[in-house]
SEMARNU-767695 format. One record per residue: residue number from 0; residue in one letter; z, y, x of N, C-alpha, C in turn. Coordinates in Angstrom, 1 decimal. Layout:
BEGIN
rec num->NUM&residu->A&nz->Z&ny->Y&nx->X&caz->Z&cay->Y&cax->X&cz->Z&cy->Y&cx->X
...
END
This chain:
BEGIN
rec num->0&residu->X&nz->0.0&ny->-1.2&nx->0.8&caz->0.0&cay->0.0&cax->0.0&cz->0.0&cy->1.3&cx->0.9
rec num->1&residu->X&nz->0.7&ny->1.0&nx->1.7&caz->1.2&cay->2.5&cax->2.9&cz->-0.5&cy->2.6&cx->3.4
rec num->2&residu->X&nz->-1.5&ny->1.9&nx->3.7&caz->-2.5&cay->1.8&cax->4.0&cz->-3.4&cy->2.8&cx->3.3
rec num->3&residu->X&nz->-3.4&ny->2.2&nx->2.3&caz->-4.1&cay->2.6&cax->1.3&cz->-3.7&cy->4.2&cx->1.1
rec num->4&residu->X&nz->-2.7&ny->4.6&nx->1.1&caz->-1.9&cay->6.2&cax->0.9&cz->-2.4&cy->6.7&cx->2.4
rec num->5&residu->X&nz->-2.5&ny->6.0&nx->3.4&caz->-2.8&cay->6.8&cax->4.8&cz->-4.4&cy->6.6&cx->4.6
rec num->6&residu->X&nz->-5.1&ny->6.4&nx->3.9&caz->-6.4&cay->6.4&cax->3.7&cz->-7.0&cy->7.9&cx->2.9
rec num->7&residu->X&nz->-6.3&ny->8.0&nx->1.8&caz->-6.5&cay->8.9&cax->1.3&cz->-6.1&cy->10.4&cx->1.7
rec num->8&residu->X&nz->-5.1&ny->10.0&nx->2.9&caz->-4.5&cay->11.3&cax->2.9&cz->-6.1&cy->11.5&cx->4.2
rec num->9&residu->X&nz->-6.3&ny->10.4&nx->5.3&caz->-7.5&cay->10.7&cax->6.2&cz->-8.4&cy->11.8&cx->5.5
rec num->10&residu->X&nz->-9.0&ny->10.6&nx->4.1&caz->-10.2&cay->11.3&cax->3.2&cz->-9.7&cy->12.9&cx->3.3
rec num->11&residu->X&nz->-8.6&ny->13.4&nx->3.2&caz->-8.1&cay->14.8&cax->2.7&cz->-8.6&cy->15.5&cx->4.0
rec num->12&residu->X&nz->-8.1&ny->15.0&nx->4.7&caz->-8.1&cay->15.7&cax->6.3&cz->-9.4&cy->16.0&cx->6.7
rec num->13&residu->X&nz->-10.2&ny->14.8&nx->6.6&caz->-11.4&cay->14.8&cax->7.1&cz->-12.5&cy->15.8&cx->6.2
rec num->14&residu->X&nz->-11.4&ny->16.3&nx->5.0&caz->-12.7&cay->17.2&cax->3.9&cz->-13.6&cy->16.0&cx->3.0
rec num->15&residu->X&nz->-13.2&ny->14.8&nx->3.0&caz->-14.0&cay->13.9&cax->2.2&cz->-13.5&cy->13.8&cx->0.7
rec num->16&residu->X&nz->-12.7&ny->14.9&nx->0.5&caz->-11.5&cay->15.2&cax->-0.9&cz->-10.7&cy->16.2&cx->-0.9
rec num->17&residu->X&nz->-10.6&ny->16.4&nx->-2.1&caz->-10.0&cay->18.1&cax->-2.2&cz->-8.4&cy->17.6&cx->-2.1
rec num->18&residu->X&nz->-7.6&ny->18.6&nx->-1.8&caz->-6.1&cay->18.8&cax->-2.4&cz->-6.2&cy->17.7&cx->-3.5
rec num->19&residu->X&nz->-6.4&ny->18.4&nx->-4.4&caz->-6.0&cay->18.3&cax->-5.9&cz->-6.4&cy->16.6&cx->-6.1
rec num->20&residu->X&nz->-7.6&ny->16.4&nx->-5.3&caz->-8.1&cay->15.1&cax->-6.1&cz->-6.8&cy->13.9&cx->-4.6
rec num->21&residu->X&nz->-6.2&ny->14.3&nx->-3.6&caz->-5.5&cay->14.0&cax->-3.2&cz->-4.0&cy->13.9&cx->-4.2
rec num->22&residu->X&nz->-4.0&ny->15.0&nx->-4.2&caz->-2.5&cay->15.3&cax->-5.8&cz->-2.6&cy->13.7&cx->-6.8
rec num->23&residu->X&nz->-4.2&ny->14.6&nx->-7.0&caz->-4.0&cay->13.4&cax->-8.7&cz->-4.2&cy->11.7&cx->-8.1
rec num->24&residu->X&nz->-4.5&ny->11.3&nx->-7.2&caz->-4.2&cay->10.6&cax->-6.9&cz->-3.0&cy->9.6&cx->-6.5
rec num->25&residu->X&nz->-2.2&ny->10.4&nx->-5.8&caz->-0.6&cay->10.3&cax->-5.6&cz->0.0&cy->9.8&cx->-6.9
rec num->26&residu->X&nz->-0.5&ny->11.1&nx->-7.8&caz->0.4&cay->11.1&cax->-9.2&cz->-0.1&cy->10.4&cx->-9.9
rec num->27&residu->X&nz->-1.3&ny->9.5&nx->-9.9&caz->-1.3&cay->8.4&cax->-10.6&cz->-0.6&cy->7.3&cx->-9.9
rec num->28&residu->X&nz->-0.7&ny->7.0&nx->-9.2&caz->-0.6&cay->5.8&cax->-8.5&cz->0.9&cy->5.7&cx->-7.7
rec num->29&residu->X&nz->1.5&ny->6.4&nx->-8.1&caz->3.1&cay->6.8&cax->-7.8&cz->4.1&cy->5.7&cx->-8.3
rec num->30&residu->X&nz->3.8&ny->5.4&nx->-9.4&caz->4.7&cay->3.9&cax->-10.0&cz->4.1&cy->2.8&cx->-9.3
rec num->31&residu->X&nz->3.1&ny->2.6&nx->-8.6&caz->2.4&cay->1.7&cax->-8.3&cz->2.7&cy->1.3&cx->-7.1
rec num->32&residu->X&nz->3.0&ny->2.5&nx->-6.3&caz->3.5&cay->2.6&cax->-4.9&cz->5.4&cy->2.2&cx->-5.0
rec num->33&residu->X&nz->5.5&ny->3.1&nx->-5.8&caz->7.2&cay->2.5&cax->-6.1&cz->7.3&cy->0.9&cx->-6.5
rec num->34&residu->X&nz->6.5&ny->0.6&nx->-7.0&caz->6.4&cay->-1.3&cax->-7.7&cz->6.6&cy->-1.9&cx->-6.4
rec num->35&residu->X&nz->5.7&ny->-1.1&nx->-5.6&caz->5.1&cay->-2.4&cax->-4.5&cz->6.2&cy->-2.5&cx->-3.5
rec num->36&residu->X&nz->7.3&ny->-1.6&nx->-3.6&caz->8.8&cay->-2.5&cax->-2.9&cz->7.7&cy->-1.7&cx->-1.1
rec num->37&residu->X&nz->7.1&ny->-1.1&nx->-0.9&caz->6.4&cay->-1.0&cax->0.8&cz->7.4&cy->0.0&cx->1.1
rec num->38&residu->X&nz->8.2&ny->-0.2&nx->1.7&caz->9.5&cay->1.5&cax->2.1&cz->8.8&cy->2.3&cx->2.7
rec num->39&residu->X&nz->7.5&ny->2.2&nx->3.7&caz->6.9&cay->3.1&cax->4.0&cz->6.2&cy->3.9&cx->3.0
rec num->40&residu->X&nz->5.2&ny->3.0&nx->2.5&caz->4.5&cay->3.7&cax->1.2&cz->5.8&cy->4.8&cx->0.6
rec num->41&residu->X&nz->6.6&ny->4.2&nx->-0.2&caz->7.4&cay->4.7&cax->-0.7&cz->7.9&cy->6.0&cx->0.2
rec num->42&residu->X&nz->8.4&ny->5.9&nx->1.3&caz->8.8&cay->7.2&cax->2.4&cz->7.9&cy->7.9&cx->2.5
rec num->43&residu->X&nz->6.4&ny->7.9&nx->2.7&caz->5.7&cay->8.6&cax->2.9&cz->5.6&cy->9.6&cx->1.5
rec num->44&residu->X&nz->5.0&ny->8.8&nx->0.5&caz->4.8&cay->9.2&cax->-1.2&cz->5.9&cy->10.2&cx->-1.3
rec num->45&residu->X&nz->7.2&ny->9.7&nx->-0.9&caz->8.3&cay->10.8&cax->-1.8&cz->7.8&cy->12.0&cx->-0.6
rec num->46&residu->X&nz->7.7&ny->12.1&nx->0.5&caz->7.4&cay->13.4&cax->1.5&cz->6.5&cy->14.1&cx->1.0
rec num->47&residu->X&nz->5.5&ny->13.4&nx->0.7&caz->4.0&cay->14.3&cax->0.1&cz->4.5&cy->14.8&cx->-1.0
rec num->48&residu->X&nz->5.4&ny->14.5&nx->-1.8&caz->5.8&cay->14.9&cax->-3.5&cz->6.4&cy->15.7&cx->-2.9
rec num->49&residu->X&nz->7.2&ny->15.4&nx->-1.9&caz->8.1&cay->16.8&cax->-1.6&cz->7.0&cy->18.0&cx->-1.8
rec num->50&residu->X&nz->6.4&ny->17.9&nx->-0.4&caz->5.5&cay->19.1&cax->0.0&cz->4.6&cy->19.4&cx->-0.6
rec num->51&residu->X&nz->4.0&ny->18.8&nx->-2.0&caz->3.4&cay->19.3&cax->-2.9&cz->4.6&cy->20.4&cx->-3.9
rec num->52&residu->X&nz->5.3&ny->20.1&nx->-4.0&caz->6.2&cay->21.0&cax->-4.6&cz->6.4&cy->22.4&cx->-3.9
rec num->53&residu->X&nz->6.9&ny->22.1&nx->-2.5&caz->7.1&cay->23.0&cax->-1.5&cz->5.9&cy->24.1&cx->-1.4
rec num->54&residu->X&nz->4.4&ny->23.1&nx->-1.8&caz->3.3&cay->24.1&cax->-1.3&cz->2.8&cy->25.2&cx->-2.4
rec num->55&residu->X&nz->3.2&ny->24.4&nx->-3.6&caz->3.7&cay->25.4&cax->-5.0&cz->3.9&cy->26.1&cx->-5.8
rec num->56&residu->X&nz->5.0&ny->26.3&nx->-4.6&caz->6.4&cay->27.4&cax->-4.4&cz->6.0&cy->28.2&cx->-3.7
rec num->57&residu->X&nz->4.9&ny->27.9&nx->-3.2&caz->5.0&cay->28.9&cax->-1.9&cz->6.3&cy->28.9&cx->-0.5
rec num->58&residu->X&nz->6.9&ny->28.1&nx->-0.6&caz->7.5&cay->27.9&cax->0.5&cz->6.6&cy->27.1&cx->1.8
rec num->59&residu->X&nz->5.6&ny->26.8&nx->1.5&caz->5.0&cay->26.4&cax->2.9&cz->3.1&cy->26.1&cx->2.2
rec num->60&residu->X&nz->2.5&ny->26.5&nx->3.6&caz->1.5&cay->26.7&cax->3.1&cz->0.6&cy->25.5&cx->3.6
rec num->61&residu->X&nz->-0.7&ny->25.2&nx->3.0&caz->-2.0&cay->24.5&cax->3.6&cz->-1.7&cy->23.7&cx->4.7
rec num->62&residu->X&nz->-1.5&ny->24.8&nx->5.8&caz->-1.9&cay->24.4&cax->7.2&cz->-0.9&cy->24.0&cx->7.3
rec num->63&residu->X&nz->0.7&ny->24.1&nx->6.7&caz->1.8&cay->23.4&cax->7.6&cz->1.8&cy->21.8&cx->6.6
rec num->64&residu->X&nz->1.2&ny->21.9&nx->5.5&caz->1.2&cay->20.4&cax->4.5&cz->0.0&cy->19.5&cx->5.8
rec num->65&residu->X&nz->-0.9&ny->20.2&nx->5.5&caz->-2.0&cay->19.0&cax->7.0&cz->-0.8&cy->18.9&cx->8.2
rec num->66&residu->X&nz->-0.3&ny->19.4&nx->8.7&caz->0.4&cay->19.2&cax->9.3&cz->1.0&cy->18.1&cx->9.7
rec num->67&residu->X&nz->1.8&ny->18.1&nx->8.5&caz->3.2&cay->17.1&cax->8.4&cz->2.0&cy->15.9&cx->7.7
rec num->68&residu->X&nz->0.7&ny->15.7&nx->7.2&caz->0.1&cay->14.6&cax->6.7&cz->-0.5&cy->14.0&cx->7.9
rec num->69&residu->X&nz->-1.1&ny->15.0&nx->8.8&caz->-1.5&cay->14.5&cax->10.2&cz->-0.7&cy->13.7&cx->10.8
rec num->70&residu->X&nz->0.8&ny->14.2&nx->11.0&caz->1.9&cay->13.3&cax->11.5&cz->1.8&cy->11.8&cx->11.1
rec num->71&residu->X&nz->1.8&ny->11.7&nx->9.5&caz->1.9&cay->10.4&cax->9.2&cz->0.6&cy->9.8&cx->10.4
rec num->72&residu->X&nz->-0.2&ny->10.1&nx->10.2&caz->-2.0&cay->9.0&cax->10.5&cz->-1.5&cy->9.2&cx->12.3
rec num->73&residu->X&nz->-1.1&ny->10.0&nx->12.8&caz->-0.7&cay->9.9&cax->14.3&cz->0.3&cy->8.8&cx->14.3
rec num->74&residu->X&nz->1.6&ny->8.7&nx->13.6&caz->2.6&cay->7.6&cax->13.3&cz->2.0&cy->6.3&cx->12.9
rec num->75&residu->X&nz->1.1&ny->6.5&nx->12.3&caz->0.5&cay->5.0&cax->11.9&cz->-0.3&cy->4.4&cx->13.6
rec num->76&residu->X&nz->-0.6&ny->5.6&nx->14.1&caz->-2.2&cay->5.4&cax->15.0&cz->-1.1&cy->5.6&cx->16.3
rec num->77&residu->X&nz->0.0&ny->5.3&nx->16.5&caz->1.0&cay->4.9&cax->17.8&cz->1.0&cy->3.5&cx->17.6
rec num->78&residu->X&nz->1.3&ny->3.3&nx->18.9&caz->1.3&cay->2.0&cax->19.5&cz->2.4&cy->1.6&cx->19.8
rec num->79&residu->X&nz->3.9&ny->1.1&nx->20.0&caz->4.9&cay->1.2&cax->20.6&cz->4.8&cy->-0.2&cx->21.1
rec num->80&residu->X&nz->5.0&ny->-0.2&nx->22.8&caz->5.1&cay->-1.4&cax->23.7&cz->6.0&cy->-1.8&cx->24.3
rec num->81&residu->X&nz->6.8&ny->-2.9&nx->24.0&caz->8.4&cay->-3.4&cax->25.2&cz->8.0&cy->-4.3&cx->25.2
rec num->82&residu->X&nz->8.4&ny->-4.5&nx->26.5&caz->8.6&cay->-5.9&cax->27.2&cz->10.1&cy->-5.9&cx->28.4
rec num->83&residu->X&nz->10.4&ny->-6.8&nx->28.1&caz->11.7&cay->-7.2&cax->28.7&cz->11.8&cy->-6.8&cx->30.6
rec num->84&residu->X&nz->10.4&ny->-7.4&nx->30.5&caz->10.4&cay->-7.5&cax->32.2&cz->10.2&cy->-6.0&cx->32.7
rec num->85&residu->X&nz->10.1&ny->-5.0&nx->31.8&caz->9.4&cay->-3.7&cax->32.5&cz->10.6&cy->-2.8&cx->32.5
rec num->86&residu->X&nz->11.0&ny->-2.4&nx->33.4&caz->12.6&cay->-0.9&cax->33.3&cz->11.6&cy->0.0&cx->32.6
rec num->87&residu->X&nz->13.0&ny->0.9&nx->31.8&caz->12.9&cay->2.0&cax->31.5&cz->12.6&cy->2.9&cx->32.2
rec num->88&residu->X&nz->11.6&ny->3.7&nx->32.0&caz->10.6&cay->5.0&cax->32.7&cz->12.4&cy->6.1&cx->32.4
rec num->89&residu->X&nz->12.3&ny->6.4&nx->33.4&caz->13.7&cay->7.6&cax->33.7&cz->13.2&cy->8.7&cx->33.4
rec num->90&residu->X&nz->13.4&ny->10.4&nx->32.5&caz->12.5&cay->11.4&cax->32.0&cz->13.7&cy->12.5&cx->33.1
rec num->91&residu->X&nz->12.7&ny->13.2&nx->33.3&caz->13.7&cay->14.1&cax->34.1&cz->13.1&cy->15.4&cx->33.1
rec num->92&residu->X&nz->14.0&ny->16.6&nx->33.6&caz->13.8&cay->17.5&cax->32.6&cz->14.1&cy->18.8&cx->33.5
rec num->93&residu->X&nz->13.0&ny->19.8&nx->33.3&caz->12.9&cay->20.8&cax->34.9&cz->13.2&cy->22.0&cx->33.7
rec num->94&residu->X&nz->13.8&ny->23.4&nx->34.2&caz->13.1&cay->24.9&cax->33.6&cz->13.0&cy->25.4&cx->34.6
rec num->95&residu->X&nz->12.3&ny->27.0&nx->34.0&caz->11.8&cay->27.5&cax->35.3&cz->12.6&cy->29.0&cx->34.7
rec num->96&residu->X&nz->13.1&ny->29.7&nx->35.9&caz->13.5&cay->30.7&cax->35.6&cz->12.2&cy->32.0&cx->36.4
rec num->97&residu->X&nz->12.6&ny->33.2&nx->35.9&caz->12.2&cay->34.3&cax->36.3&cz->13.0&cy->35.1&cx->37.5
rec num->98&residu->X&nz->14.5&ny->34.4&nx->37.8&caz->15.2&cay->34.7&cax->38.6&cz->15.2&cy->34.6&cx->40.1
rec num->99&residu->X&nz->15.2&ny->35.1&nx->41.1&caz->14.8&cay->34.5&cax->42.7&cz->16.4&cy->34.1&cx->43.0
rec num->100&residu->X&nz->16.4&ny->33.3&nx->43.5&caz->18.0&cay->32.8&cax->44.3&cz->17.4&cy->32.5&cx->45.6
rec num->101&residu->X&nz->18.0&ny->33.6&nx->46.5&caz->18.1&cay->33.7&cax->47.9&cz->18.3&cy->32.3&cx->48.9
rec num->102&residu->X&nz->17.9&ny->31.8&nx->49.5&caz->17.9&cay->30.6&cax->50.2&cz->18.6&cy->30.5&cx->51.5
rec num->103&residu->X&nz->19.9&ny->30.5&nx->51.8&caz->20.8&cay->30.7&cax->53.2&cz->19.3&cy->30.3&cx->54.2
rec num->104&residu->X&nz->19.5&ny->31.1&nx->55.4&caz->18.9&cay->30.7&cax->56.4&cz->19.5&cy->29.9&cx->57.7
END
């Protein structure tokens, strides 16, 4: 089912469907997605209903709804790889200042 909802939302993205015909699709097919027990389908569905409300309202517009829909299709289109035999990659974390600190000579 999550499939099928990350298909539709592509069609959106891609301009192969409007908003709306994105909308009326959700909102038909809303009990159908709740039936099917998919927690993702489900998780995703209630976020888009969120942000169809949200976008509404006017509290957030177009570009931040593609947004957070793009998110989903990048989350589906990650790969995540463990294997036992491989260490953890160590992240180090640098800033840079605008400040000079004098260097003893």
């Amino acid at each position: 089912m999550d499939q099928e909802l990350l298909d539709h939302i592509r069609d959106y993205l891609n301009d192969q469907c409007t908003l709306q015909d994105l909308e009326a699709w959700l909102l038909s097919n809303l009990q159908r997605i709740l039936d099917s027990g998919d927690e993702k389908a489900i998780a995703h569905a209630n976020e888009i209903d969120a942000d169809l409300v949200e976008l509404g309202e006017g509290i957030i517009d177009e570009l931040t709804l593609q947004k957070h829909l793009q998110g989903f299709i990048s989350e589906r289109d990650t790969i995540l790889v463990s294997s036992p035999d491989i260490e953890p990659v160590a992240t180090a974390v640098t800033t840079a200042s605008d400040k000079t600190i004098p260097v003893p000579a």
